[in-house]
C-alpha positions as CSV (number, residue, x, y, z in Angstrom):
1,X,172.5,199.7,66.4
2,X,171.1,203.1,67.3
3,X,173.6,205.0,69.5
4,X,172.7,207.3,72.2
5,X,174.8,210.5,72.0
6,X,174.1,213.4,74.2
7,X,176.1,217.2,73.9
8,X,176.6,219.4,77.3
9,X,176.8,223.0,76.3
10,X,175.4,226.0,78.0
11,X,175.8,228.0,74.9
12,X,172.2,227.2,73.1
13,X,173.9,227.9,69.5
14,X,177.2,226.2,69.7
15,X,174.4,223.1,71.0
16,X,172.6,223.9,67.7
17,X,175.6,223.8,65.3
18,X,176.5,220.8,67.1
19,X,173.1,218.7,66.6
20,X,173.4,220.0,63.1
21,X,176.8,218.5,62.3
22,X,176.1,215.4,64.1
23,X,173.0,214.8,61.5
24,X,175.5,214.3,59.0
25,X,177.0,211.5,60.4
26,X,173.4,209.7,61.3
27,X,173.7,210.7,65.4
28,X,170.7,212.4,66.4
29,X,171.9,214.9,69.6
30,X,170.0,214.9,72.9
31,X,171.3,218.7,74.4
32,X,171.5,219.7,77.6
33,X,172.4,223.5,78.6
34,X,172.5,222.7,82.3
35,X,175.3,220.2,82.9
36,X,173.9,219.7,86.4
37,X,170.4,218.6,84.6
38,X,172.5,216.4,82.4
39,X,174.4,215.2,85.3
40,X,171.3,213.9,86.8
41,X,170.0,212.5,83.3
42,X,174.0,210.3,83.4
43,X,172.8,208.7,86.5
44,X,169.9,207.5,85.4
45,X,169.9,206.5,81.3
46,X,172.3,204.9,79.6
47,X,174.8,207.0,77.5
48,X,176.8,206.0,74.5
49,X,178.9,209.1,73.3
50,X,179.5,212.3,75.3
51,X,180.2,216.0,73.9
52,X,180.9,218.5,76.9
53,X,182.3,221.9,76.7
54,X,184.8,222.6,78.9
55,X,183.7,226.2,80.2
56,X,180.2,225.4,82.1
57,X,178.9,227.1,85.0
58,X,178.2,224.8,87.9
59,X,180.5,222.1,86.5
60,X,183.4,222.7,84.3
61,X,183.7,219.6,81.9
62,X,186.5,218.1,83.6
63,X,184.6,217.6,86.6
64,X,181.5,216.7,84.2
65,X,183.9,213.8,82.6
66,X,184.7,213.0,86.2
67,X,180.8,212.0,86.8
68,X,180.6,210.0,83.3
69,X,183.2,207.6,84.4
70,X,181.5,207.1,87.9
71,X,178.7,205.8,86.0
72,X,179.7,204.5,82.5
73,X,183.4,203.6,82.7
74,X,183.6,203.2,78.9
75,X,181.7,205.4,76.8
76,X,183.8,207.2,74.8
77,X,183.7,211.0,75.8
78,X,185.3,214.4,73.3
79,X,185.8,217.3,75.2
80,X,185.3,220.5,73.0
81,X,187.8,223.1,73.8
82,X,188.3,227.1,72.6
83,X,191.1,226.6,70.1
84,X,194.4,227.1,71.8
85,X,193.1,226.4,74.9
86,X,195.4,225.5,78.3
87,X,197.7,222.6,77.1
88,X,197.3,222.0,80.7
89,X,193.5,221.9,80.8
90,X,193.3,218.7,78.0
91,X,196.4,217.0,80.3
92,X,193.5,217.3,83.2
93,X,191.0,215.7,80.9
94,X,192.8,213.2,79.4
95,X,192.9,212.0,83.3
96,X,189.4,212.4,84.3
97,X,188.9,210.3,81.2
98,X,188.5,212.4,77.8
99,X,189.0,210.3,75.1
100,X,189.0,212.9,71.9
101,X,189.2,216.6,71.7
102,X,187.5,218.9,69.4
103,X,188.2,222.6,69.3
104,X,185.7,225.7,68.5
105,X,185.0,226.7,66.3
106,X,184.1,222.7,64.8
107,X,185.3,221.6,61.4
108,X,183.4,219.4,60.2
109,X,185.8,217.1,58.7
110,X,187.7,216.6,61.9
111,X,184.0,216.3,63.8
112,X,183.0,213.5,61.4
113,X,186.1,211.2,61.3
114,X,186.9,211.8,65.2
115,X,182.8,210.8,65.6
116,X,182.8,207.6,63.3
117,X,185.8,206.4,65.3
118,X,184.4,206.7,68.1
119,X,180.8,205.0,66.7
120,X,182.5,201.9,65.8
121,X,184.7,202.0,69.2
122,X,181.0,201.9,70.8
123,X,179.4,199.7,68.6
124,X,182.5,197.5,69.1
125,X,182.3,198.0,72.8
126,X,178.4,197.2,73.0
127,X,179.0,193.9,70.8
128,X,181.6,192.7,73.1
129,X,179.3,193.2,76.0
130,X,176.7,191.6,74.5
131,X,178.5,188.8,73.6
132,X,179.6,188.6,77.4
133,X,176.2,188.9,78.5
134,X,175.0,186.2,76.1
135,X,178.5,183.9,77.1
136,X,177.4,184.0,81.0
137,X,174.1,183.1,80.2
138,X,175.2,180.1,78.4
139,X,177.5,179.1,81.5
140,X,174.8,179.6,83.9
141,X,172.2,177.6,81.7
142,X,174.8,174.6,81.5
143,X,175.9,175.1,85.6
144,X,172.2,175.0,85.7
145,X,171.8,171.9,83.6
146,X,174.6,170.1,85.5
147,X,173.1,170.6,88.7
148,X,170.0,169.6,88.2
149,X,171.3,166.4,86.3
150,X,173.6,166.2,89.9
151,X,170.7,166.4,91.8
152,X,169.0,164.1,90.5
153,X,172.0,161.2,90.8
154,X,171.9,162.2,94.4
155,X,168.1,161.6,94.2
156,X,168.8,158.2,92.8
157,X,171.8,157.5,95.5
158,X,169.5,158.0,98.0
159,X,166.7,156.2,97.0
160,X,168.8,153.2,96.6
161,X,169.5,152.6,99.8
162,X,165.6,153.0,100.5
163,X,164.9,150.3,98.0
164,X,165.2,147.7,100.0
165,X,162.3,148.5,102.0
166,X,159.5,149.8,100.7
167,X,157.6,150.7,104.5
168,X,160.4,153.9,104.3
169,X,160.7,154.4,100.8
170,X,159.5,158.4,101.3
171,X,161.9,158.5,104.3
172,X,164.7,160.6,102.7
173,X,162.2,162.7,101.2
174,X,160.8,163.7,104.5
175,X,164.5,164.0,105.9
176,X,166.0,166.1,103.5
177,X,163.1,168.6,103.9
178,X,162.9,168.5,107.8
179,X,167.4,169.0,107.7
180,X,166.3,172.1,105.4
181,X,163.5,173.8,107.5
182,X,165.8,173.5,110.4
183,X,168.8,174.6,108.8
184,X,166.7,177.8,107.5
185,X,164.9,178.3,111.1
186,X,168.8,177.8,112.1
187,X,169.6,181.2,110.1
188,X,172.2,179.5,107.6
189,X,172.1,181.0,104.4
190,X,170.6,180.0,101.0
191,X,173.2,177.9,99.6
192,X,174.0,176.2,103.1
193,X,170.1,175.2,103.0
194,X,170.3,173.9,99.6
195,X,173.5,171.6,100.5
196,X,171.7,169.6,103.4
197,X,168.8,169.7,101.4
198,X,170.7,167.4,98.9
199,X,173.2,165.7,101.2
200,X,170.7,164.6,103.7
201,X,169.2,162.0,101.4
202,X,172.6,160.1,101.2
203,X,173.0,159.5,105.2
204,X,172.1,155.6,105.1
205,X,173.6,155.1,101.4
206,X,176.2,152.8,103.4
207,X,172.9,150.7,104.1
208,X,173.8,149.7,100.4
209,X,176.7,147.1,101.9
210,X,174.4,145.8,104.5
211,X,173.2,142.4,103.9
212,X,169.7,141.7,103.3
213,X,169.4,139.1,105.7
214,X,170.4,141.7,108.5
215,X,168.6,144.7,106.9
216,X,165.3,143.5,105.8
217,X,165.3,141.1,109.4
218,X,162.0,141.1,111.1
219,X,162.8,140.1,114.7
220,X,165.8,141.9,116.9
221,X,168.8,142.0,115.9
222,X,172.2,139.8,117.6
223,X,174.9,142.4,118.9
224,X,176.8,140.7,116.3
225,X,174.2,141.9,113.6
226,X,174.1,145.0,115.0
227,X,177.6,146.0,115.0
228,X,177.3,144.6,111.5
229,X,174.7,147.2,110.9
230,X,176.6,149.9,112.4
231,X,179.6,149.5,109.9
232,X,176.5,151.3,107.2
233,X,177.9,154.9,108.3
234,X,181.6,153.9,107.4
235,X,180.6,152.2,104.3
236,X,178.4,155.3,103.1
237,X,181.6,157.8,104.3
238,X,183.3,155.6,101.7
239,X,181.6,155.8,98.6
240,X,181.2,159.5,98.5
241,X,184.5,160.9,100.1
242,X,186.0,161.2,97.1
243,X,183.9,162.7,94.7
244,X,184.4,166.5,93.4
245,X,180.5,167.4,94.3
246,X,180.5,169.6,97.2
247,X,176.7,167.7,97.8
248,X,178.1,164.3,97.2
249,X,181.1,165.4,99.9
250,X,178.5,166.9,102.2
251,X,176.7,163.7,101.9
252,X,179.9,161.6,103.2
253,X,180.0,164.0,106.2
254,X,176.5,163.1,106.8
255,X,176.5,159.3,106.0
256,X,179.5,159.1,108.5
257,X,178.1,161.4,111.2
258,X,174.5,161.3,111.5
259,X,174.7,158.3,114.2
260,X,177.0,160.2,116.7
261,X,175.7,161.4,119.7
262,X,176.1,164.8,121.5
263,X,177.2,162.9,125.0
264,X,180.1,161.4,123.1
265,X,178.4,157.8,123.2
266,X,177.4,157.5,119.5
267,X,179.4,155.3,116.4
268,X,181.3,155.3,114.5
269,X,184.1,157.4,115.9
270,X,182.3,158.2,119.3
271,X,182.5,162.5,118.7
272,X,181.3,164.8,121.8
273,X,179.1,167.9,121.3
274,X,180.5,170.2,118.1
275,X,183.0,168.0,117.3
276,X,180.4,166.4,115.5
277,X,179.6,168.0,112.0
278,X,176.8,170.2,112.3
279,X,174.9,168.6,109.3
280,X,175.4,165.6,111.1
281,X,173.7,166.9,114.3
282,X,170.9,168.2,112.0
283,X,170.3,165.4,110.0
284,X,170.8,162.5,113.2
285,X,167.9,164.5,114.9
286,X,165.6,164.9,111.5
287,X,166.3,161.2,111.6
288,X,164.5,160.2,114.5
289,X,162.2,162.3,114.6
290,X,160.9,160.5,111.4
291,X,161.4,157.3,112.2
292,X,159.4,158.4,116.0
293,X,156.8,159.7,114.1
294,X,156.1,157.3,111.2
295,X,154.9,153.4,111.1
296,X,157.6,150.5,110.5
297,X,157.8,147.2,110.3
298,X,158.0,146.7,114.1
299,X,156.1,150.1,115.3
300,X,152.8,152.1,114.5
301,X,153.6,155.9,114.6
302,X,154.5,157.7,118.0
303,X,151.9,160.7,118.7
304,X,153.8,164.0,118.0
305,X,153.8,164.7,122.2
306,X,155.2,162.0,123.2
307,X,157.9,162.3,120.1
308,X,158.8,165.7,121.3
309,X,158.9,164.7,124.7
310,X,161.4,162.2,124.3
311,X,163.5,165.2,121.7
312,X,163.4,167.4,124.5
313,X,164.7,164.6,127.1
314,X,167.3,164.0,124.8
315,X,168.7,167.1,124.4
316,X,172.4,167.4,125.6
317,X,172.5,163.8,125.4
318,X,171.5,162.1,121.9
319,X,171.1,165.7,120.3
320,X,172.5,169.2,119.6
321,X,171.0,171.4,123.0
322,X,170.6,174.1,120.4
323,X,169.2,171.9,117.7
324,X,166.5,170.7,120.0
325,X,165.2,173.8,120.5
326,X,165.3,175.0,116.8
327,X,163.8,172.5,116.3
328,X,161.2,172.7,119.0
329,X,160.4,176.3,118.2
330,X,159.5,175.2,114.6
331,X,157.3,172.1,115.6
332,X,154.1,172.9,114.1
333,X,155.8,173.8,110.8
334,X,157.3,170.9,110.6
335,X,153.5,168.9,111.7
336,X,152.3,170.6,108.9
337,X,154.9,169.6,106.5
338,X,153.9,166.1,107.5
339,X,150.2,166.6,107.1
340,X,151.3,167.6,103.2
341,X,153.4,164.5,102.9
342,X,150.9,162.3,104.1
343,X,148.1,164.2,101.8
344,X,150.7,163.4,98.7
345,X,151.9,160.1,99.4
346,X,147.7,159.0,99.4
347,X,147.9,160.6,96.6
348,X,151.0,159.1,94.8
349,X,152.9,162.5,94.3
350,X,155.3,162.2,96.7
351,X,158.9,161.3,94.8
């Protein structure tokens, strides 16, 4: 492990019996005469041992050590001293951060040990960080290998409830990335994008408890069938309230709220303007806006005009004011997203 040990001395041949001395140990010295030239090389390289002299012009060593611990809060530092010096001057090191003194003129004896203690501090020191450096990339490679296998159990969830029928089997797909482009156009931040991204997918998971008979029906439903229908947001609230995954909880919001309407005159719980989660307004409008826009069972697809027509007529009503026109303002992204989907899904990529 080579070490990188520097000496600040304005006195080229004290700097030359230094580099000398410091041969013997296996250190080779980089010297600078001009601590404000070494100074400027500190804020820039790393450093791993530190010789200064105490009597510099321009910087005095104390305030040299000063500047060493702004930038490299461990590396071990010996300030070199005129023997006899100021008992008060090494008190002021010690507290700007000296760790060893040497006094002039050097024996080498007392340079050697006080160096190859301070070597195997560093080496010590530069293990340890290493190790920590190596330790937190472990952690992140397994945080990175639990989320991905999270994601894709919420990519399975999802898809579950989409089994069933295979005429919106990319449905959540196209959902979770709408809830994401409007959650970015939105502002939220990076994390916040990557949460509805995942938690969208889950909003008709309840569909899971609906019977077949109801779900899969081809003709209109009774209003006893519907209500039965309606009970899907509860149900999906219910299987993922109590998990530990802030996606999976995200996803209860979502499977609970996405059905509520801004006016107040939605299901389950019948919630007016914000107090309706907001990934709940996002999602119930990426929703419909999907299911306007893309065949079914009992429809061919609405033209995009006439979709966001009937978006913007429903806006203080059915949906978020503000949503609508985030959403609005990022139409033709959001077209073009669809033109990919439909490019991949004739192509069998789409998953």
């Amino acid at each position: 492990m080579k070490i990188n040990a520097i000496s600040i001395d304005d006195e080229e041949i004290n700097q030359l019996i230094l580099t000398e001395i410091a041969k013997t140990v296996g250190i080779d010295l980089m010297g600078f005469l001009d601590p404000l030239i070494a100074a400027e090389y500190i804020k820039s390289f790393p450093v791993d041992l530190v010789y200064v002299d105490y009597m510099m012009p321009g910087m005095d060593g104390i305030e040299m050590i000063r500047h060493i611990r702004s930038y490299h809060p461990d590396v071990p530092i010996i300030m070199i001293t005129t023997l006899g010096e100021d008992r008060e001057i090494k008190l002021k090191a010690i507290e700007a951060g000296a760790t060893e003194f040497l006094s002039k003129p050097i024996d080498t004896a007392e340079f050697t040990a006080r160096t190859r203690n301070l070597i195997a501090l560093r080496k010590a020191q530069l293990l340890l960080m290493d190790r920590a450096l190596l330790l937190e990339e472990k952690v992140k490679e397994a945080t990175r290998d639990i989320a991905l296998r999270e994601f894709e159990t919420l990519s399975v969830m999802g898809r579950a409830a989409e089994y069933k029928d295979p005429e919106t089997a990319n449905h959540i797909v196209r959902v979770a990335h709408v809830s994401r482009l409007v959650a970015r156009a939105m502002g939220l931040d990076d994390k916040q994008q990557e949460l509805i991204y995942h938690a969208a997918p889950l909003h008709d998971v309840g569909k899971l408890g609906i019977p077949d008979s109801i779900l899969l029906k081809p003709g209109g439903l009774t209003e006893e069938e519907f209500q039965k229908i309606k009970t899907h947001t509860g149900i999906g609230f219910n299987i993922l309230k109590d998990s530990m995954s802030e996606f999976l909880l995200a996803g209860a919001q979502v499977a609970l709220s996405h059905h509520e309407r801004y006016s107040g005159s939605g299901y389950p719980l019948s919630l007016r303007g914000e107090e309706i989660p907001l990934f709940g307004r996002i999602v119930a409008i990426a929703d419909s806006y999907d299911a306007m826009v893309t065949r079914r069972p009992y429809k061919e697809p609405w033209p995009v005009e006439k979709v966001t027509a009937i978006i913007r007529e429903e806006r203080g009503k059915q949906f978020d004011p503000g949503l609508v026109d985030v959403f609005l303002g990022i139409i033709d992204d959001i077209v073009k997203l669809y033109e990919q989907f439909r490019d991949e899904e004739s192509e069998g990529k789409l998953q």
